[in-house]
Steps between C-alpha positions, in 0.01 A plus 500: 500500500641852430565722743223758414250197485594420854429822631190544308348169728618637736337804503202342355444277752595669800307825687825734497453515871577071513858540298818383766654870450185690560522796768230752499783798484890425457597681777883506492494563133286806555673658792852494335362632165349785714859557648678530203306827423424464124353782283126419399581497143878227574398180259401241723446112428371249660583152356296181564224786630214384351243374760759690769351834721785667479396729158219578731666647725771702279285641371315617829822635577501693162760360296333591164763277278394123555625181333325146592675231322326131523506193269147439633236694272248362807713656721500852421154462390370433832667812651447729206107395569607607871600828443243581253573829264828541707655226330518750212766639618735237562691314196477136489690266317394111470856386472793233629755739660743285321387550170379866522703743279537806741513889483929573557556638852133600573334398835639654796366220675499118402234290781477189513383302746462068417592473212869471482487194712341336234777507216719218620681451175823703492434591125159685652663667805755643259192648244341657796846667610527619180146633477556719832839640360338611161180624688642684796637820538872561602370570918197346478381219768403145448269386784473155504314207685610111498473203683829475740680186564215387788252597246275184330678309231184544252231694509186523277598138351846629361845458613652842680846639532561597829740747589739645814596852474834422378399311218220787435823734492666280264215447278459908402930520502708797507248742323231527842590607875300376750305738762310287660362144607254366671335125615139471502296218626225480206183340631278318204150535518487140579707555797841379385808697590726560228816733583610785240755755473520852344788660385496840346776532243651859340675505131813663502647461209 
């Protein structure tokens, strides 16, 4: 089964609110985009943000430049239906990060949070490195949200990639500083723990 088939069950199948990496807001994500004080109109994506909350609340804190990026056309369906004629105003793009042929040094912010963990080939890791160096500005952040190495071993019937923070630091190489890092203790709808970390890259050069 492709990929985009996959998610297209699974989104098909499933209440949004039932998916393992639901949370009704993504707290961390939202409180260190807030701190890094970005102008309204700084390009902003949000990758694997289809059926995610997070577009919801950019834009309630008025970031007017908004890019979802999902391989699920269920996905963003569901939350363009949720946010009505202010979907309008966001860009989507039914695409595989891998595959996606990106604007040169663009967003001023790259988000992604559960999706990297699924690339486990090395061939795919590398494509999505490449993606964020042709799509990010020199400065700009990469937030990002994976599985760390106590984190499940699949999830959503597919193998993961789980990741420490050094190998997180390797992965994204010379080219990204990290600022910051945190563990969170994700807790499923159905009650299973599954344990995360965030890292919030810079590109310096």
């Amino acid at each position: 089964m492709k990929e985009s088939e996959h998610w297209e069950k699974v989104y098909s199948t499933k209440s949004v609110k039932q998916v393992g990496w639901y949370k009704p807001h993504l707290d961390i994500s939202i409180q260190w985009i807030a701190d890094l004080d970005l102008a309204a109109e700084d390009p902003v994506i949000d990758v694997g943000g289809g059926a995610s909350t997070l577009v919801d609340d950019l834009l309630d804190a008025g970031h007017k430049n908004i890019t979802v990026l999902d391989i699920s056309r269920s996905a963003m369906s569901l939350t363009k239906e949720r946010l009505g004629k202010l979907s309008s105003s966001v860009s989507w793009l039914q695409e595989d990060v891998t595959e996606y042929e990106f604007p040169s040094q663009y967003f001023g912010l790259w988000h992604d949070r559960a999706v990297f963990h699924f690339l486990i080939e090395p061939e795919k890791q590398q494509k999505y490195r490449d993606a964020v160096l042709k799509a990010l500005k020199i400065g700009g952040y990469i937030l990002i949200g994976t599985f760390d190495a106590e984190g499940p071993a699949q999830c959503s019937g597919l193998p993961v990639q789980r990741y420490t923070l050094a190998l997180l630091k390797e992965r994204f190489g010379a080219e990204f500083e990290l600022k910051r890092h945190q563990h969170e203790m994700h807790h499923t709808p159905s009650g299973v723990e599954q344990s995360y970390i965030y890292c919030l890259f810079q590109r310096t050069a």
